[in-house]
C-alpha positions in Angstrom: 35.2 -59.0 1.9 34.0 -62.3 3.1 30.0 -63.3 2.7 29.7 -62.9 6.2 31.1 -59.3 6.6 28.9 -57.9 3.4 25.8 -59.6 5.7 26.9 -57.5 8.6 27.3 -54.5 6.9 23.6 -54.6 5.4 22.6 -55.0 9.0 24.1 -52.4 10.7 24.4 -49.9 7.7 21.0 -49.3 5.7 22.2 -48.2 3.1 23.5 -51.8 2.7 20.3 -53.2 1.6 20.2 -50.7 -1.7 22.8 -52.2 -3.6 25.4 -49.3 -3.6 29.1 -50.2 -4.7 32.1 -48.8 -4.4 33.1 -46.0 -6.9 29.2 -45.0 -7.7 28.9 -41.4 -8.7 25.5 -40.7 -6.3 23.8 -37.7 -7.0 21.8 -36.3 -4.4 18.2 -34.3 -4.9 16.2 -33.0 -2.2 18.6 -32.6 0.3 17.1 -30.4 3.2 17.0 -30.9 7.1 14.8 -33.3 7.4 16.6 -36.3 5.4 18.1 -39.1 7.2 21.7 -39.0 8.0 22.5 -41.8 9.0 21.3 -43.4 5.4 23.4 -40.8 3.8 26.3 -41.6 5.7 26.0 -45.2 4.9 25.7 -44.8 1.1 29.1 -42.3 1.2 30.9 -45.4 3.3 29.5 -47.9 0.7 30.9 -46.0 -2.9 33.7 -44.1 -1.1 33.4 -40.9 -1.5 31.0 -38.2 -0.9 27.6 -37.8 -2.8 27.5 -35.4 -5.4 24.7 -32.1 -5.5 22.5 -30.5 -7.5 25.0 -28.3 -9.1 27.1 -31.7 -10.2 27.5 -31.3 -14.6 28.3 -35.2 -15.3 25.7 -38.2 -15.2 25.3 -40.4 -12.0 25.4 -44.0 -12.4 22.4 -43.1 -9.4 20.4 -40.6 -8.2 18.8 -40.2 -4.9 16.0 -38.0 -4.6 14.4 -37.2 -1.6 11.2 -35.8 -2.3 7.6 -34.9 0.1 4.6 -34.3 -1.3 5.0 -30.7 -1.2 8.1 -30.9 -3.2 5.8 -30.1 -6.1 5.5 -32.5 -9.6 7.1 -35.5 -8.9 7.2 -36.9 -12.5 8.6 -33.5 -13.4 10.9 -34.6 -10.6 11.5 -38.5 -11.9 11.5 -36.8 -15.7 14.7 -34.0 -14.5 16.5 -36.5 -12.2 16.5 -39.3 -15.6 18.6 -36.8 -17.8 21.1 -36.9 -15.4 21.6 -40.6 -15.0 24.1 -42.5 -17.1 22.8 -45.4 -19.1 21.2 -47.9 -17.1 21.3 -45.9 -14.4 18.7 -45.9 -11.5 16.9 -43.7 -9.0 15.9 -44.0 -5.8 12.8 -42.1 -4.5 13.4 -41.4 -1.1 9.2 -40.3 0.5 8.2 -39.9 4.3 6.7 -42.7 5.7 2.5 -42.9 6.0 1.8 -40.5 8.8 5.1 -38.5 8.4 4.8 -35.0 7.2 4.6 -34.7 3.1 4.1 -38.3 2.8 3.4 -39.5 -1.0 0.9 -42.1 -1.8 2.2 -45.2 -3.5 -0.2 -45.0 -6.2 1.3 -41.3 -6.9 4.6 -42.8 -6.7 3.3 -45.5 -9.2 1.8 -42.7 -11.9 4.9 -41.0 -11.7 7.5 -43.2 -12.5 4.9 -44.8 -15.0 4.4 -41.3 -17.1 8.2 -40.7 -16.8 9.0 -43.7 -18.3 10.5 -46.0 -15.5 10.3 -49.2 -13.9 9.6 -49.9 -10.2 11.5 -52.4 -9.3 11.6 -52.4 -5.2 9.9 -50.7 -2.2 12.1 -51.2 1.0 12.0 -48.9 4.5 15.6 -47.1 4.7 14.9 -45.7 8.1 12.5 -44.6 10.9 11.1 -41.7 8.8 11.8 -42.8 5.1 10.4 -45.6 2.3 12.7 -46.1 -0.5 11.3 -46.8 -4.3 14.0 -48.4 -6.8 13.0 -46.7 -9.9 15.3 -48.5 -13.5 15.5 -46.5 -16.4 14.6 -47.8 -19.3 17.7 -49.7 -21.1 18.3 -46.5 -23.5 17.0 -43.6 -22.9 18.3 -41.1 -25.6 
């Protein structure tokens, strides 16, 4: 794919901008009605197959996890979703934007992932309701 064509893609697909690649095992937390399709869509285009649940029994080279403040712990959250990363592996922590029901502060986002042992790397919108957080797992986690 030329320079130009990976450009376009990032524009019209937001998942673009969050550094999927093909043949990623993406494992999916937090799935309920309200996440954005359209993102999810994008990131199943992008590695080429469909993202994996819950119930999945391998690690994920990522793990998206979609999670409102009512969710309950989220470094109980960032703490489960770690374990089932493959080395080097990284989350994203997808939160409701300010104003949007069960919207997270950034500083609780910032605790979290602190106490849990991660590294935030990058903050990004992925869509009219959602803020992304890259999250890095340390370089060995076991």
């Amino acid at each position: 794919m030329s320079a130009t064509a990976d450009h376009a893609e990032e524009r019209t697909n937001p998942a673009g901008r969050l550094g999927f690649e093909p043949g990623q095992v993406v494992q999916e937390i937090g799935f309920d009605d309200d996440v954005d399709h359209e993102l999810r869509e994008g990131i199943e285009s992008l590695i080429g197959q469909d993202l994996v649940d819950e119930d999945y029994d391998d690690v994920a080279d990522v793990v998206l996890l979609w999670f409102r403040d009512e969710d309950g712990d989220l470094t109980d959250a960032l703490v489960d979703a770690i374990g089932l990363l493959e080395d080097g592996g990284m989350i994203w922590l997808l939160t409701p934007k300010t104003g949007r029901d069960g919207y997270v502060e950034p500083s609780d986002i910032s605790d979290a992932a602190q106490t849990a042992g991660l590294s935030q790397t990058k903050s990004i919108s992925v869509g009219k309701e959602w803020s992304g957080t890259r999250l890095a797992t340390p370089k060995s986690k076991r």
